[in-house]
N, C-alpha and C positions, 0 to 999 in steps of 0.2 A: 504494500500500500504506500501512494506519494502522494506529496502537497507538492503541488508544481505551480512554478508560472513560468509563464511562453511567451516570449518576445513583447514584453510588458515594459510600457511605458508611462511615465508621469510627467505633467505637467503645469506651473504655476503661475499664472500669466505671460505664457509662451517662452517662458524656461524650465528646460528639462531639469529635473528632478533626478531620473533614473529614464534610461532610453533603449529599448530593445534588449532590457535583460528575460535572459530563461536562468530559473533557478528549480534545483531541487531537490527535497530531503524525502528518505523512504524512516520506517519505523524503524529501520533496524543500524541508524546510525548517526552520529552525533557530525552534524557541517559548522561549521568555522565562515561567518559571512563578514569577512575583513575589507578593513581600508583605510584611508584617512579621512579627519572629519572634512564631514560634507560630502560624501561619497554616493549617498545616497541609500545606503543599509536602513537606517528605520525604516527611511519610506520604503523599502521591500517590504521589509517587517507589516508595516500598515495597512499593503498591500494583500499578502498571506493570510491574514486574521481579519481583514474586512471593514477596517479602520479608514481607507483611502479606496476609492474605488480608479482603478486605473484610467489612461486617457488611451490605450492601445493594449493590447494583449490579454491572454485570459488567464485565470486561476482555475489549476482542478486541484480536485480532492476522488483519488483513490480513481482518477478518469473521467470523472466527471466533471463538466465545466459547472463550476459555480463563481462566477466573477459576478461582481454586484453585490451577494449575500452582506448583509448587515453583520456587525462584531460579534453580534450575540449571537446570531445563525452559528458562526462558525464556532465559538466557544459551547456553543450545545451540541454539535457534531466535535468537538472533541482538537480543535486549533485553538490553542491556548497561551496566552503572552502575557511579559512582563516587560515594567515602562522604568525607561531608566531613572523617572522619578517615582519612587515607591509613593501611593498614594496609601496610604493606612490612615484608619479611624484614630486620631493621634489620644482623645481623651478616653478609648476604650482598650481592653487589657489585650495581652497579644489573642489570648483564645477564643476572647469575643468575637475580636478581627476577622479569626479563622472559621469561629461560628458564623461569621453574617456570609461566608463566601458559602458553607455548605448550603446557608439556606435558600441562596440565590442560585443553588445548580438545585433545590426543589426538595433536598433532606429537612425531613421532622426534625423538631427544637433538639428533644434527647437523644438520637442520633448523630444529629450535629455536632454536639455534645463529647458524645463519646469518641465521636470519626475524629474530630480537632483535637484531643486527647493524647491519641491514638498518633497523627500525622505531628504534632509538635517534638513527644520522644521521639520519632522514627528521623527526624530533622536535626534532634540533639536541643531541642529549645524546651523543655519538659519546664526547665527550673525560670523559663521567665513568660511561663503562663499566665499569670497573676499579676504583670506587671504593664502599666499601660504603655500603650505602643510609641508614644514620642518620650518618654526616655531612654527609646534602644539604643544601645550604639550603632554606626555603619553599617557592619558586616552582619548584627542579626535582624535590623533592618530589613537587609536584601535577600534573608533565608525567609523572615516574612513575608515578603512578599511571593518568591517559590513556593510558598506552603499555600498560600492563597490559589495560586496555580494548578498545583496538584490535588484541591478540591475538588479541582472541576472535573479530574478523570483523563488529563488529557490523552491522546493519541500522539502528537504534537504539540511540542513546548517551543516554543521561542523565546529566547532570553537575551534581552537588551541590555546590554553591559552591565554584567551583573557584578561584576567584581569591581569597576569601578571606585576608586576612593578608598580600597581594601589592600591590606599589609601583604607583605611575601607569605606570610604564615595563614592567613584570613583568605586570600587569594586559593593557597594549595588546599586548604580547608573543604572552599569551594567546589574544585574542582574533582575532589573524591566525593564530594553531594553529589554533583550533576552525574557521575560514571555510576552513584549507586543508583538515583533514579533511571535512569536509561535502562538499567539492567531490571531493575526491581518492576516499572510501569510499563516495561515494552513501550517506551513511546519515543518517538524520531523527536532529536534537540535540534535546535537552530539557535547557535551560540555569536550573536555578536560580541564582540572585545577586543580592546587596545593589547591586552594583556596578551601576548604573545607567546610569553611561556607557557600559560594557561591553556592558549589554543593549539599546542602542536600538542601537546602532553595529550589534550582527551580529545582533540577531533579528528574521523577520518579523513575528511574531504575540506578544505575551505575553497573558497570562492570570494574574489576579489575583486573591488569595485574601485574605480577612481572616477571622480566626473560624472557619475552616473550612467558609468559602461563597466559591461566586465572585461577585466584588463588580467587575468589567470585564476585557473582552475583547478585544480589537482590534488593529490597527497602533499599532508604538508609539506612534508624536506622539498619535494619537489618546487611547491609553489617557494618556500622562500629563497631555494635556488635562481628563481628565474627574476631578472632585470626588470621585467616588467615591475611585479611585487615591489622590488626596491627601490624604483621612480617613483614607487604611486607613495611610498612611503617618505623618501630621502629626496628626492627631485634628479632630473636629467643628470644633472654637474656631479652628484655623488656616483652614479652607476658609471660616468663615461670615462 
């Protein structure tokens, strides 16, 4: 099963956004969607999960075209994302947080309950259940908001620079989260982020954007082999 888009373009009063990109994740593996800022990765992102309706190209799901589907469409069939601003209920405790998300994919209060229970130890966040959610630090911040995620059952996660603003230790932390959910949910990741060491360590495949074109594709070592990748990162004058 894929989440694909095909020759998918965006546009924002007649500047491209993202232009003729195809992109695609199956369930059974973690992509790396890199670049530098401005590249146009959210907006794939936006695009994927139903957030931006594209101005050319279509979205399927599992073969099926669904391009247009509203956020929600797709988070109820199971494409699931996270914003690289964590929006959490800041006066309510983390598990509340986690309860308003079960009850918004349609679980009963006490099941909610228990399920948010359940997904906080499995997260490692058990001991700041209780605690309201704008005194978290960074890093379990942004595991709040993955756990709000994995409410929902995804099939597909998409994670918007999740590590972000997180330490080398907080960082690797991460990235043993995201390989146990892929294993544990069967669900295809789509990993945007800076963090480089991050993305070679757990992604099969990245895909890279500059300008809002893709500019390489491949296994990691491959991709940061190639000049292309190290323009789009370093400029002309460092590769040549």
């Amino acid at each position: 099963m894929q989440l694909s888009a095909r020759d998918v373009s965006v546009s924002f009063s007649g500047v491209h956004a993202i232009e003729a990109v195809s992109f695609e994740v199956a369930r059974d593996e973690i992509v790396g969607l890199v670049g530098p800022n401005g590249a146009g990765k959210t907006t794939m992102i936006n695009v994927l999960t139903g957030f931006q309706r594209p101005t050319a190209g279509r979205v399927l799901l599992a073969g099926e075209d669904v391009t247009g589907q509203s956020a929600g469409w797709f988070a109820r069939h199971g494409v699931v994302r996270t914003f690289q601003a964590v929006r959490l209920f800041q006066r309510l405790t983390v598990q509340e947080n986690l309860e308003a998300a079960f009850a918004g994919a349609g679980i009963g209060r006490m099941e909610a309950r228990h399920r948010s229970a359940a997904l906080l130890d499995y997260l490692g966040l058990a001991a700041s259940a209780g605690r309201e959610a704008g005194t978290l630090n960074y890093g379990d911040e942004r595991r709040v908001g993955i756990a709000r995620a994995l409410a929902l059952s995804p099939g597909f996660l998409l994670l918007d620079e999740p590590a972000a603003g997180m330490n080398i230790a907080e960082a690797e932390a991460l990235a043993a989260t995201i390989r146990r959910i892929h294993a544990d949910y069967g669900c295809g990741i789509v990993l945007i982020e800076h963090n480089m060491r991050l993305v070679s360590a757990i992604c099969d495949r990245l895909h890279v954007l500059a300008s809002g074109r893709t500019v390489s594709r491949g296994a990691p070592a491959e991709v940061m082999a190639d000049p292309h990748f190290r323009e789009a990162y370093l400029g002309a004058e460092a590769v040549a």
